[in-house]
PATI-451798 format. One record per residue: x, z, y of N, C-alpha, C in turn. Coordinates in Angstrom, 2 decimals, padded with zeros to 5 digits. Last residue first. Layout:
N
<r><n_X>X</n_X><n_Z>Z</n_Z><n_Y>Y</n_Y><ca_X>X</ca_X><ca_Z>Z</ca_Z><ca_Y>Y</ca_Y><c_X>X</c_X><c_Z>Z</c_Z><c_Y>Y</c_Y></r>
...
//
This chain:
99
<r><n_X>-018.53</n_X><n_Z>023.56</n_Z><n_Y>021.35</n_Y><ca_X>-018.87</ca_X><ca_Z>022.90</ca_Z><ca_Y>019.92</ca_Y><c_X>-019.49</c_X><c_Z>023.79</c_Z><c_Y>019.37</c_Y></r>
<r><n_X>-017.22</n_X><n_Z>025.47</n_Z><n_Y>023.22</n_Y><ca_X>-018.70</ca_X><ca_Z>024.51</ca_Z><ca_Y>023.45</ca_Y><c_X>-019.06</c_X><c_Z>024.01</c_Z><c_Y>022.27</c_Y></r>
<r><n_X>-014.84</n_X><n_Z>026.42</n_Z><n_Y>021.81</n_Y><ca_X>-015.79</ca_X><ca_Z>027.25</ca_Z><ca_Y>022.27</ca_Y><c_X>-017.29</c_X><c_Z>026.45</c_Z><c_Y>022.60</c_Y></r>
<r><n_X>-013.67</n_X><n_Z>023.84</n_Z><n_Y>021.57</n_Y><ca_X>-014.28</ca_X><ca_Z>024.46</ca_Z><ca_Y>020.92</ca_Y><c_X>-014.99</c_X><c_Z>025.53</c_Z><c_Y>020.95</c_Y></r>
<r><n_X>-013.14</n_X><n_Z>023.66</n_Z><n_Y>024.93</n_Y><ca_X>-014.11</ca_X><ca_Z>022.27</ca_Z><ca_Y>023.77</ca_Y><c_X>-014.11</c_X><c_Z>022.82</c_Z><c_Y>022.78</c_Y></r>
<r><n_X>-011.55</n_X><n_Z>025.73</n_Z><n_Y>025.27</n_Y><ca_X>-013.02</ca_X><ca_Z>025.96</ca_Z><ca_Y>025.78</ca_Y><c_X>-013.91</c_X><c_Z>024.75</c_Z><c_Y>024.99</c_Y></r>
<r><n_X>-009.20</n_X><n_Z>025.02</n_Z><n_Y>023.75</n_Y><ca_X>-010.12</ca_X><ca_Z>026.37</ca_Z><ca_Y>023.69</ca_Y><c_X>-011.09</c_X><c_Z>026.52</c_Z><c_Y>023.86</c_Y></r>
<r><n_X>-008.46</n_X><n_Z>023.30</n_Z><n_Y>025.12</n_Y><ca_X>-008.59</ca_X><ca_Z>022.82</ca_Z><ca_Y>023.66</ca_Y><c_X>-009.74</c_X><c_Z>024.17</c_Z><c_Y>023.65</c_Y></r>
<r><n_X>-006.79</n_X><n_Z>023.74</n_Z><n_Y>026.81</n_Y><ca_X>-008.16</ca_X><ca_Z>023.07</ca_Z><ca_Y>027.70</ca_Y><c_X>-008.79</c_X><c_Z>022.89</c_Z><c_Y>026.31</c_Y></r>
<r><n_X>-004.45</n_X><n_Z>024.68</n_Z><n_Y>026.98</n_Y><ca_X>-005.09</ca_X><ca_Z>025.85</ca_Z><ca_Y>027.15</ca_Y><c_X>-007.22</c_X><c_Z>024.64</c_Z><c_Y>027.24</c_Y></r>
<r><n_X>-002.06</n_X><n_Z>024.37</n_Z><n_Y>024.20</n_Y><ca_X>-003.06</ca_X><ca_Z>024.05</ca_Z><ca_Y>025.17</ca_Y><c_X>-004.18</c_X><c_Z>024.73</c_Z><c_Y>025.23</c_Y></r>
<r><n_X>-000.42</n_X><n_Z>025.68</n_Z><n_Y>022.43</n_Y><ca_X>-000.01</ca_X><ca_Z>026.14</ca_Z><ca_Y>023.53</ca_Y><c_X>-001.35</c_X><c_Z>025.35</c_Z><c_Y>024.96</c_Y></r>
<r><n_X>-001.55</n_X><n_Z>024.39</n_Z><n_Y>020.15</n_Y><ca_X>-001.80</ca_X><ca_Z>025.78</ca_Z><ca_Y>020.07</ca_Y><c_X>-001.41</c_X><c_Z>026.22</c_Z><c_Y>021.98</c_Y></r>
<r><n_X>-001.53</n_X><n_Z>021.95</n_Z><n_Y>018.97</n_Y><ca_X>-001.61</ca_X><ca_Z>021.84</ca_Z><ca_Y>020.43</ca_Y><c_X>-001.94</c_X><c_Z>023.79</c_Z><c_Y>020.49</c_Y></r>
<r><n_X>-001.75</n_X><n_Z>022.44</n_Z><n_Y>016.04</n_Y><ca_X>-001.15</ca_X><ca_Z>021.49</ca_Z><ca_Y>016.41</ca_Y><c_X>-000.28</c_X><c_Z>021.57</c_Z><c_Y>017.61</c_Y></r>
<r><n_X>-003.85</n_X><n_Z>024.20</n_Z><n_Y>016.27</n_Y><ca_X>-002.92</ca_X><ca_Z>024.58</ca_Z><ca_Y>015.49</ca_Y><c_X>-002.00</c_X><c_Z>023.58</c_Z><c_Y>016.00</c_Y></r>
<r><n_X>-005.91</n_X><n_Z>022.68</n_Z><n_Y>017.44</n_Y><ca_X>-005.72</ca_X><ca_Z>023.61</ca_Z><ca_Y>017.88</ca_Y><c_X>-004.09</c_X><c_Z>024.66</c_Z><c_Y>017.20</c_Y></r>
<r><n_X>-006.62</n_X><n_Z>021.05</n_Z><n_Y>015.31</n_Y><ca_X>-006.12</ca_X><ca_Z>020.18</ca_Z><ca_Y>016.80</ca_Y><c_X>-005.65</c_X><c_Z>021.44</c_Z><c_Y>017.27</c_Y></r>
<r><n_X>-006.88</n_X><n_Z>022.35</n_Z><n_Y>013.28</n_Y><ca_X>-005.90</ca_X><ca_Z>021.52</ca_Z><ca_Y>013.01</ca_Y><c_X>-005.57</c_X><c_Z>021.42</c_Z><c_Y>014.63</c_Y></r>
<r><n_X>-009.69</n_X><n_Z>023.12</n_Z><n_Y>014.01</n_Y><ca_X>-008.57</ca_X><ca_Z>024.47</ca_Z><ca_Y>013.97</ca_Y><c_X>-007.13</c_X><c_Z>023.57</c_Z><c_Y>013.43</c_Y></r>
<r><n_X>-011.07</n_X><n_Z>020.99</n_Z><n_Y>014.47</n_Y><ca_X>-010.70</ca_X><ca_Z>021.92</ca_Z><ca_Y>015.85</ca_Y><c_X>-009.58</c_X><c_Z>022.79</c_Z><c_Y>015.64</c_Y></r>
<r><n_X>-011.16</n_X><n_Z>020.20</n_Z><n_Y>011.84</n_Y><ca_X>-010.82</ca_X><ca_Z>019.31</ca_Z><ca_Y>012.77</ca_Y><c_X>-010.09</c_X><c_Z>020.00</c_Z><c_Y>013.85</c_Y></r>
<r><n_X>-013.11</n_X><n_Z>022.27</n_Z><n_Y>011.22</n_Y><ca_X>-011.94</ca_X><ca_Z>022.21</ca_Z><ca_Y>010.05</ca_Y><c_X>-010.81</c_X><c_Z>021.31</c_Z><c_Y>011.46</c_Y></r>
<r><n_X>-015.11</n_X><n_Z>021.91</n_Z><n_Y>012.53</n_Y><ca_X>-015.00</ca_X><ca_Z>023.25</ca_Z><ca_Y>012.89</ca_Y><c_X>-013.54</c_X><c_Z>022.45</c_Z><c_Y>011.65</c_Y></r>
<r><n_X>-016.41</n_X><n_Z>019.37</n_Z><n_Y>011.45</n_Y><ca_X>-015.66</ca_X><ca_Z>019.40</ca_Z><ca_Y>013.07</ca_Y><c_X>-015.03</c_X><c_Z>020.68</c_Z><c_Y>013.12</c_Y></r>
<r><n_X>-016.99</n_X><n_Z>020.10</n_Z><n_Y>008.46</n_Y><ca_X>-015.97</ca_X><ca_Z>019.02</ca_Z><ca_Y>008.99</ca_Y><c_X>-015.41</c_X><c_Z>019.26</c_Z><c_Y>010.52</c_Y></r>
<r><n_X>-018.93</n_X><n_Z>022.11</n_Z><n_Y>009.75</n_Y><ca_X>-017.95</ca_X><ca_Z>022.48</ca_Z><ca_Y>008.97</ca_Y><c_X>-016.73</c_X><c_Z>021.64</c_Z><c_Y>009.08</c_Y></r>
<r><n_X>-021.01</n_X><n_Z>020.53</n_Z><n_Y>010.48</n_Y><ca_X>-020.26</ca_X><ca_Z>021.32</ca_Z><ca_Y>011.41</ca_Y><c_X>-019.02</c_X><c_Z>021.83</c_Z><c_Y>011.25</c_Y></r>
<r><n_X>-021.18</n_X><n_Z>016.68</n_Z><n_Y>009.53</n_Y><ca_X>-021.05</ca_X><ca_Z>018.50</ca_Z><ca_Y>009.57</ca_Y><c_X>-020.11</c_X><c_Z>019.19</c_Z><c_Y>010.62</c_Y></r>
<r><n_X>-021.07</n_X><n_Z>013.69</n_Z><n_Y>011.47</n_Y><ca_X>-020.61</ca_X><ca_Z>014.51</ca_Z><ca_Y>010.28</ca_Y><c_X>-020.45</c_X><c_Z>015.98</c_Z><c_Y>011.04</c_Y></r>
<r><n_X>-022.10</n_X><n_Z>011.58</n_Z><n_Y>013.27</n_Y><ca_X>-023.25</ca_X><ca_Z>013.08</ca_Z><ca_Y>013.10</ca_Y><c_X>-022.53</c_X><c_Z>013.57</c_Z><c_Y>011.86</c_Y></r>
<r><n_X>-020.88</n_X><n_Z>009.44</n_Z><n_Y>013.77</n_Y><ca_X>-021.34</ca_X><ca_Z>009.51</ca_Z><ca_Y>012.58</ca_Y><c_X>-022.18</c_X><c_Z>010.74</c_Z><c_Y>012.01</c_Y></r>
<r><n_X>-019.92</n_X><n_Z>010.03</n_Z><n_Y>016.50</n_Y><ca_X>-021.21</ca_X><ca_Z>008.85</ca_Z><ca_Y>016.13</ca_Y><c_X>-021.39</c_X><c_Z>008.82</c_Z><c_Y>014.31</c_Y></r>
<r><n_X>-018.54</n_X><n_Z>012.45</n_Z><n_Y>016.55</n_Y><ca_X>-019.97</ca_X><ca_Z>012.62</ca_Z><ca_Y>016.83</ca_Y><c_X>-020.74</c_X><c_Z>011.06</c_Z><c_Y>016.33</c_Y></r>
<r><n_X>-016.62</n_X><n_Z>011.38</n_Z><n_Y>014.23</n_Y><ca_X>-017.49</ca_X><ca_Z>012.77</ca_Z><ca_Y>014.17</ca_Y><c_X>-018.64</c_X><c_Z>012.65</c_Z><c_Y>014.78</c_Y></r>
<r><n_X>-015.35</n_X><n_Z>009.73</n_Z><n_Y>015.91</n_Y><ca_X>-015.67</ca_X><ca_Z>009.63</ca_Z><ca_Y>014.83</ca_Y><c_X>-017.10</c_X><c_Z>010.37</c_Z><c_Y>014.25</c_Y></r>
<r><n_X>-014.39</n_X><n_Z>011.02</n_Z><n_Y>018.22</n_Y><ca_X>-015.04</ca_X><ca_Z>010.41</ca_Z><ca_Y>018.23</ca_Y><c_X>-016.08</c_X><c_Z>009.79</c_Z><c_Y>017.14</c_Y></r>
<r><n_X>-012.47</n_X><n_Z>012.90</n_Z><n_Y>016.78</n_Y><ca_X>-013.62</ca_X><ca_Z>013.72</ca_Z><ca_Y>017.29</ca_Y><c_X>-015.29</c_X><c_Z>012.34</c_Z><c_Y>017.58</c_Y></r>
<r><n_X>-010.62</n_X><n_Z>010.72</n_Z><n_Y>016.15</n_Y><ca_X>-011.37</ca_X><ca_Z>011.55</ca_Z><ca_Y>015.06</ca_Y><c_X>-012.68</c_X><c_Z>011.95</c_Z><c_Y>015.61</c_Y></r>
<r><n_X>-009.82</n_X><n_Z>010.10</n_Z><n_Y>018.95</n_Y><ca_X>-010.58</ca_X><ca_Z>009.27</ca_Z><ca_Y>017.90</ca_Y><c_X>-011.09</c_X><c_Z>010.32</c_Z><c_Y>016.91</c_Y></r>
<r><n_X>-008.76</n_X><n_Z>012.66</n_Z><n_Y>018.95</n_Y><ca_X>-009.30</ca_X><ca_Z>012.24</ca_Z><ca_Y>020.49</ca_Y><c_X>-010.58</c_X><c_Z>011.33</c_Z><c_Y>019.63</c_Y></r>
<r><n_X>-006.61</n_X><n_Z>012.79</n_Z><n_Y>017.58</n_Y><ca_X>-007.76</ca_X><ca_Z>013.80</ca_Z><ca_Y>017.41</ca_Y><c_X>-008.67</c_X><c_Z>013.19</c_Z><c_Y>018.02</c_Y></r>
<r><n_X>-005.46</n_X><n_Z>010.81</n_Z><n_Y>018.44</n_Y><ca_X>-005.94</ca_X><ca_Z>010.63</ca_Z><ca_Y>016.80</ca_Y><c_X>-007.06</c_X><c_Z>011.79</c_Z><c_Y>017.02</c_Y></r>
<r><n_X>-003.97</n_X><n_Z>011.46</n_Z><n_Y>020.68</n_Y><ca_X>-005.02</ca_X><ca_Z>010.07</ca_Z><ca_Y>021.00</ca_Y><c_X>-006.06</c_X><c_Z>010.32</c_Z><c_Y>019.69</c_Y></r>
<r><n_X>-002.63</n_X><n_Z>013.51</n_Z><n_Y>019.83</n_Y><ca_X>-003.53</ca_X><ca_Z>013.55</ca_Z><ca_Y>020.50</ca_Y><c_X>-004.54</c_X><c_Z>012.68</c_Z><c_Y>020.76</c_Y></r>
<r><n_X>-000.78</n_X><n_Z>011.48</n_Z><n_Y>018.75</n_Y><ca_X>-001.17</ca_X><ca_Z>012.95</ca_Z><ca_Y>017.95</ca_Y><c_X>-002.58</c_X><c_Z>013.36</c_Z><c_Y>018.68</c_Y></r>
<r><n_X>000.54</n_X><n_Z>010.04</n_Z><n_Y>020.35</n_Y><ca_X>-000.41</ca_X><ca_Z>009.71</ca_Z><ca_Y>019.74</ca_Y><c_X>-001.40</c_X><c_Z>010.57</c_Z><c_Y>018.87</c_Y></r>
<r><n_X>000.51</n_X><n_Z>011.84</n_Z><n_Y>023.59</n_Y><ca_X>000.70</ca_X><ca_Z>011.36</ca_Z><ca_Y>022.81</ca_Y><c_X>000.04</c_X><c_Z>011.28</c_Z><c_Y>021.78</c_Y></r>
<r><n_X>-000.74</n_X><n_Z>012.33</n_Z><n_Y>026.15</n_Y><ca_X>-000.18</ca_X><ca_Z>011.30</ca_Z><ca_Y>026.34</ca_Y><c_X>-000.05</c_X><c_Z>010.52</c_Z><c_Y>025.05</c_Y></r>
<r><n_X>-001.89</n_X><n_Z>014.84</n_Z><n_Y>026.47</n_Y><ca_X>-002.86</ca_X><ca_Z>013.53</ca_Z><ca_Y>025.97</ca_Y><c_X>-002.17</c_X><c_Z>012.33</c_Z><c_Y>026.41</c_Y></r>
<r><n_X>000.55</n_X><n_Z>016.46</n_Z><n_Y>026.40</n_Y><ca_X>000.06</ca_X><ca_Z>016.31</ca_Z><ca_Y>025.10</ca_Y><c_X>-001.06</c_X><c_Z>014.99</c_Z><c_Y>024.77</c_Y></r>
<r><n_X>003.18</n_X><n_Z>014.48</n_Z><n_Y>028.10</n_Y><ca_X>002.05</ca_X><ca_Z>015.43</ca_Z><ca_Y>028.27</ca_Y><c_X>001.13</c_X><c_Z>015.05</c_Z><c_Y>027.27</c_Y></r>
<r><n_X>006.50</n_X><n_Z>013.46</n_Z><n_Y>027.31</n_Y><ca_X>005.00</ca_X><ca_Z>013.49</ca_Z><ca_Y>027.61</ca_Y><c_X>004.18</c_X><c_Z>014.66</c_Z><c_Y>027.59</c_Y></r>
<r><n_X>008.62</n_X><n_Z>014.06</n_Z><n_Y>026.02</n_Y><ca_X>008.53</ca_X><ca_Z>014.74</ca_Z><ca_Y>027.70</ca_Y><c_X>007.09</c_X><c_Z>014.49</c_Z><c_Y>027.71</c_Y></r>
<r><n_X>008.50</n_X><n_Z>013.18</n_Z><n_Y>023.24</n_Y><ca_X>009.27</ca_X><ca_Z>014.54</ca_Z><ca_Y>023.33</ca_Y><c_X>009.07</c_X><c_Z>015.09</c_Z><c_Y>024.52</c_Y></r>
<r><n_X>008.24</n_X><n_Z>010.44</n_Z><n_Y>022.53</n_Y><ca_X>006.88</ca_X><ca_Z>011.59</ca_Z><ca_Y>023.64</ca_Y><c_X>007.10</c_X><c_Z>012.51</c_Z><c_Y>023.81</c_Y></r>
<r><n_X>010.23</n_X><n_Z>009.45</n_Z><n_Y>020.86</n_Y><ca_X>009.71</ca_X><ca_Z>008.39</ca_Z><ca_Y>022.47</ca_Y><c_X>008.72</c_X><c_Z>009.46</c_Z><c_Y>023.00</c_Y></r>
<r><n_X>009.83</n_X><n_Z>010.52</n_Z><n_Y>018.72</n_Y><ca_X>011.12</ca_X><ca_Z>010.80</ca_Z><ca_Y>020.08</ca_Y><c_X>010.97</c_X><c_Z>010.52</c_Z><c_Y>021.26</c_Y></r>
<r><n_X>006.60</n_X><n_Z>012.14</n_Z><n_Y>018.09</n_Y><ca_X>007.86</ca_X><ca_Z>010.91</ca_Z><ca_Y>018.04</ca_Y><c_X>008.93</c_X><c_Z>011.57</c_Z><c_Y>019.21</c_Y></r>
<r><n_X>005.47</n_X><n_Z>014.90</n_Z><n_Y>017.51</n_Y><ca_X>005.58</ca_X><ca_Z>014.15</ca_Z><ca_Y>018.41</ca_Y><c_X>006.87</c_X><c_Z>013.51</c_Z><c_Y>017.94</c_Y></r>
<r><n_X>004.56</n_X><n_Z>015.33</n_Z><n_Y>014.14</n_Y><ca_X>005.11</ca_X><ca_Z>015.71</ca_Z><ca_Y>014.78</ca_Y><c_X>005.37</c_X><c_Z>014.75</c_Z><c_Y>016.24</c_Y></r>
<r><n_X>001.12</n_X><n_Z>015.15</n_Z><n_Y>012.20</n_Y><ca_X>002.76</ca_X><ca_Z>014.66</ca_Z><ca_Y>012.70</ca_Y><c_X>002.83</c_X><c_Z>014.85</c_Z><c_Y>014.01</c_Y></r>
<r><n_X>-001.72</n_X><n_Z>015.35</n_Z><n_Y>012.82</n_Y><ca_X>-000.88</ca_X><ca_Z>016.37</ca_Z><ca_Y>012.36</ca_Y><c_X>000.75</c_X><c_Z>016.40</c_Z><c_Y>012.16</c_Y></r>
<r><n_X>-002.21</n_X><n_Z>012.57</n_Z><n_Y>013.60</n_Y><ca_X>-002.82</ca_X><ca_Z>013.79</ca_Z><ca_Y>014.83</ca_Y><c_X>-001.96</c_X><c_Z>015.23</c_Z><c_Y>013.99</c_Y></r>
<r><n_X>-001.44</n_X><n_Z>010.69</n_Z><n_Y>011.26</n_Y><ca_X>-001.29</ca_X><ca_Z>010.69</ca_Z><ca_Y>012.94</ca_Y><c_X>-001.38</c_X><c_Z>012.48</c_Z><c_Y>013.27</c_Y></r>
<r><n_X>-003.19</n_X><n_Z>012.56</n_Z><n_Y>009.29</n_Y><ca_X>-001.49</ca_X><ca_Z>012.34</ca_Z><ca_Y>008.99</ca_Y><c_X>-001.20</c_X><c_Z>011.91</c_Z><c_Y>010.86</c_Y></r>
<r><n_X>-005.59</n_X><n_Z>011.57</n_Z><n_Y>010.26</n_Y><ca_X>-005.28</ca_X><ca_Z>013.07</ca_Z><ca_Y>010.50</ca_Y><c_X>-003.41</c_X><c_Z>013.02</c_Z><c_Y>010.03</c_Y></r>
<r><n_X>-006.16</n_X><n_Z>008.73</n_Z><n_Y>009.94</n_Y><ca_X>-006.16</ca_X><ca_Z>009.44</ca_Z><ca_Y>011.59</ca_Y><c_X>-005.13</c_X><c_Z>010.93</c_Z><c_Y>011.24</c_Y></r>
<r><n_X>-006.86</n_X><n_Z>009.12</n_Z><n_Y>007.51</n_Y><ca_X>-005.54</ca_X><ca_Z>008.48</ca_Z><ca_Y>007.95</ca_Y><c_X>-005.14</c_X><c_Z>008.85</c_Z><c_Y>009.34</c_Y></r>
<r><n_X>-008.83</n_X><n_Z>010.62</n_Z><n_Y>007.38</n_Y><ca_X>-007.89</ca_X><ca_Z>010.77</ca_Z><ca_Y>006.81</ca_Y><c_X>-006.73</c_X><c_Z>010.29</c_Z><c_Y>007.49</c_Y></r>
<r><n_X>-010.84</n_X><n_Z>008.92</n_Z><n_Y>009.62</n_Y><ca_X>-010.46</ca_X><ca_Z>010.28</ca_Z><ca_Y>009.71</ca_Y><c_X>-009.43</c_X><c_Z>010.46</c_Z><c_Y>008.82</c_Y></r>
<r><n_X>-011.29</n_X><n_Z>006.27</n_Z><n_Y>007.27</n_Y><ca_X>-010.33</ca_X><ca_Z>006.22</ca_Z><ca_Y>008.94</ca_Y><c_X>-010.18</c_X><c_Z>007.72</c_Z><c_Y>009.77</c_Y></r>
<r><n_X>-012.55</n_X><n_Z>007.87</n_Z><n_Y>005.31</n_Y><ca_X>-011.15</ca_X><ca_Z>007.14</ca_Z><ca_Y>004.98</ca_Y><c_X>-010.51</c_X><c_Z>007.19</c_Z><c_Y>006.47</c_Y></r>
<r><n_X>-014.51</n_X><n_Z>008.52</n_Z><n_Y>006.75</n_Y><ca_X>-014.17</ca_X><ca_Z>009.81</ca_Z><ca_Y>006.00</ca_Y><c_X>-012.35</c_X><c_Z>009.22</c_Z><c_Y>005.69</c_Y></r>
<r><n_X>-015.89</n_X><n_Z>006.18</n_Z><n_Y>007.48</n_Y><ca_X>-015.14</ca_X><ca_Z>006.82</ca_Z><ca_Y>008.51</ca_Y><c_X>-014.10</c_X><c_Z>007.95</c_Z><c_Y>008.00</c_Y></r>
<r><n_X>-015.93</n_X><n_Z>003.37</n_Z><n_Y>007.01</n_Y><ca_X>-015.46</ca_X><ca_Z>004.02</ca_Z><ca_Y>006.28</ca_Y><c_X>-014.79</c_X><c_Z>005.13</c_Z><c_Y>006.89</c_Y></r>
<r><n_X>-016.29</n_X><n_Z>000.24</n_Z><n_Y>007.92</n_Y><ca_X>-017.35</ca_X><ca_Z>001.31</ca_Z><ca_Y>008.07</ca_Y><c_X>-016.78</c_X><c_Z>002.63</c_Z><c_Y>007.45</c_Y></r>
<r><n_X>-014.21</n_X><n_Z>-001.52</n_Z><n_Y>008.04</n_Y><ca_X>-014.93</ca_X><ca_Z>-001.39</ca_Z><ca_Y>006.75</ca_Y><c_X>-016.49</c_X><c_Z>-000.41</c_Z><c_Y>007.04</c_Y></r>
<r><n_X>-012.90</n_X><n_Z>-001.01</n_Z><n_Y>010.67</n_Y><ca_X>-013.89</ca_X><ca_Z>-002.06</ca_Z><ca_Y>010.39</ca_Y><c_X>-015.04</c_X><c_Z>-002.28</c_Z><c_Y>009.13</c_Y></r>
<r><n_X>-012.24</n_X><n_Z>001.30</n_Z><n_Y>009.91</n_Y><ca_X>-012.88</ca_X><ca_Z>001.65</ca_Z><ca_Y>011.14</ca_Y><c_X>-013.93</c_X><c_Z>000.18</c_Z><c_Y>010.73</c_Y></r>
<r><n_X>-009.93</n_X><n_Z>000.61</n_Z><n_Y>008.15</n_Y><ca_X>-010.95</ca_X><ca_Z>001.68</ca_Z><ca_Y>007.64</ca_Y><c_X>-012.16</c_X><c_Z>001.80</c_Z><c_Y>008.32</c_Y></r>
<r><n_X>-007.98</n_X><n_Z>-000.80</n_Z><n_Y>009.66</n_Y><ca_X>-009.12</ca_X><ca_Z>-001.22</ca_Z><ca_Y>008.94</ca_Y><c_X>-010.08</c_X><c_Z>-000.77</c_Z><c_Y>008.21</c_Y></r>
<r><n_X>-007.36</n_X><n_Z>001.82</n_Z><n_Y>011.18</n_Y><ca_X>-008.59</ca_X><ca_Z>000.55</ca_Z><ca_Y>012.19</ca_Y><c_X>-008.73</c_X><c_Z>-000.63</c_Z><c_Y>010.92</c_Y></r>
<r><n_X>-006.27</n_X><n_Z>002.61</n_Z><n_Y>009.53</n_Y><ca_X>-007.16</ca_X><ca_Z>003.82</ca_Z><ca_Y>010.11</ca_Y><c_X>-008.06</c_X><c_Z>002.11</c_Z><c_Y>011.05</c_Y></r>
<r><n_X>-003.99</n_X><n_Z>001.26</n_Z><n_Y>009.29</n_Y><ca_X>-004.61</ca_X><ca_Z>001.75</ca_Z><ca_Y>008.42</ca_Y><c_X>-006.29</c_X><c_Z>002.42</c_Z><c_Y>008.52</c_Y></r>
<r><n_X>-002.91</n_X><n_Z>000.91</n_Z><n_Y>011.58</n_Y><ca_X>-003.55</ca_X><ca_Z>-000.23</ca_Z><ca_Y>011.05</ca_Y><c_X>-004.34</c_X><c_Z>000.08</c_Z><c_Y>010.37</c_Y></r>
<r><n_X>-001.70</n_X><n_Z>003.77</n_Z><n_Y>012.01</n_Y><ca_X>-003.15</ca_X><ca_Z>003.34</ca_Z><ca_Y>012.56</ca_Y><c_X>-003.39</c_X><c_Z>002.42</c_Z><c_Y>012.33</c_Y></r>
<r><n_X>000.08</n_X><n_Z>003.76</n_Z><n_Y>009.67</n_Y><ca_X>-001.01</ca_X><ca_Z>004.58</ca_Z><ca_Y>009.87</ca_Y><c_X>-002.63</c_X><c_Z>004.13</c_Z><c_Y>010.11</c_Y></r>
<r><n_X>001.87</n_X><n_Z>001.92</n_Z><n_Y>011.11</n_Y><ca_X>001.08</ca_X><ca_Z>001.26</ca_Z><ca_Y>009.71</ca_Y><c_X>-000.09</c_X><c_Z>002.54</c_Z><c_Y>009.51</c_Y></r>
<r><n_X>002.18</n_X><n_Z>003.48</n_Z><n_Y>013.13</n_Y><ca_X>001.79</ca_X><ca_Z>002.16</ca_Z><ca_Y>012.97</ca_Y><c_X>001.37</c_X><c_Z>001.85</c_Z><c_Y>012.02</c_Y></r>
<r><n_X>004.17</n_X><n_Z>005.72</n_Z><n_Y>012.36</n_Y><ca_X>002.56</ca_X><ca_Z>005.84</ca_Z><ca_Y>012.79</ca_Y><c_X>001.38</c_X><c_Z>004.80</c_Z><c_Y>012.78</c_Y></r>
<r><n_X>006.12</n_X><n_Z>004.56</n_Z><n_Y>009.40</n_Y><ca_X>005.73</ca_X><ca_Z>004.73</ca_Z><ca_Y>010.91</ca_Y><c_X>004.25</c_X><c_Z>005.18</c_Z><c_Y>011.07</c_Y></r>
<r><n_X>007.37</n_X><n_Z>003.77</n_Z><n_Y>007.43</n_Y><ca_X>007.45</ca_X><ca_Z>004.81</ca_Z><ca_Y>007.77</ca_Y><c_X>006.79</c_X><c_Z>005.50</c_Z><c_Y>009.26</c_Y></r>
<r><n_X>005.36</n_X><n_Z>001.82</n_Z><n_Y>005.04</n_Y><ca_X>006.10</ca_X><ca_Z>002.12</ca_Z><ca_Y>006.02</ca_Y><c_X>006.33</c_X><c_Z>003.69</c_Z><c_Y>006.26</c_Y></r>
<r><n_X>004.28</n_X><n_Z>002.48</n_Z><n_Y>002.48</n_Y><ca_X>005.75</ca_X><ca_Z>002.11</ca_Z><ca_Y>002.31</ca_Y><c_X>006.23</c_X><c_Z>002.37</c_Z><c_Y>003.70</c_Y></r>
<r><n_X>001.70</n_X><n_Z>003.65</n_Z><n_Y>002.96</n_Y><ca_X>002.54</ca_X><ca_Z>004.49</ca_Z><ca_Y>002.31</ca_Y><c_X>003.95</c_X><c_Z>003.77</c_Z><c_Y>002.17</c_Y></r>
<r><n_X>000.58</n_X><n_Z>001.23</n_Z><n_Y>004.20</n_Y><ca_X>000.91</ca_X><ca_Z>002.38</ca_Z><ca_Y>004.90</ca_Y><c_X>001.84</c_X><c_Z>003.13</c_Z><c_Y>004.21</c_Y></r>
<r><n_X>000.71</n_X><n_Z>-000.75</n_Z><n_Y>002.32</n_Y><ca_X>001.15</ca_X><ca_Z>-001.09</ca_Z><ca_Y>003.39</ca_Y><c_X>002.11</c_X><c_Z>000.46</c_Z><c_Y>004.01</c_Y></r>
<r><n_X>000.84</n_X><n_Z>000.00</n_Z><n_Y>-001.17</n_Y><ca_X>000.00</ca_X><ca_Z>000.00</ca_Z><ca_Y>000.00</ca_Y><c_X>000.89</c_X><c_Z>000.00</c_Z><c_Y>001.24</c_Y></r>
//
């Protein structure tokens, strides 16, 4: 499989946007989540957290979530990854506090 030979985020998110076209969200959340739970690349080491792709993945996931109306449980599993991840962000707190 494409993704599992490369080594990159890239073949990830190919991965995750042909999952997106298939309709297959539970698959394009998986793949999303290897993104959004890896470590910031070299190239984002100064960026600001919604700069990088880790962030963009949750960003999509969440999106995921609401147009597919998946469980509370699924989003509440989601929040404590994004939040574990981005632990030092302070704006993460209150979007789960509202969820």
């Amino acid at each position: 499989m494409y993704a599992e030979n490369a080594s990159s985020q890239t073949a990830q998110l190919a991965l995750a946007d042909f999952y997106h076209r298939r309709v297959r969200p539970l698959d394009e959340i998986k793949e999303l989540s290897v993104i959004a739970n890896a470590g910031a690349q070299a190239s984002e080491e100064l960026a600001v957290p919604a700069e990088q792709e880790s962030w963009r993945a949750f960003e999509r996931i969440f999106s995921i979530i609401r147009n597919q109306g998946l469980g509370k449980e699924f989003s509440a599993a989601q929040y404590r990854a994004w939040l574990a991840r981005y632990p030092q962000e302070r704006s993460l707190y209150p979007r789960y506090l509202d969820f």
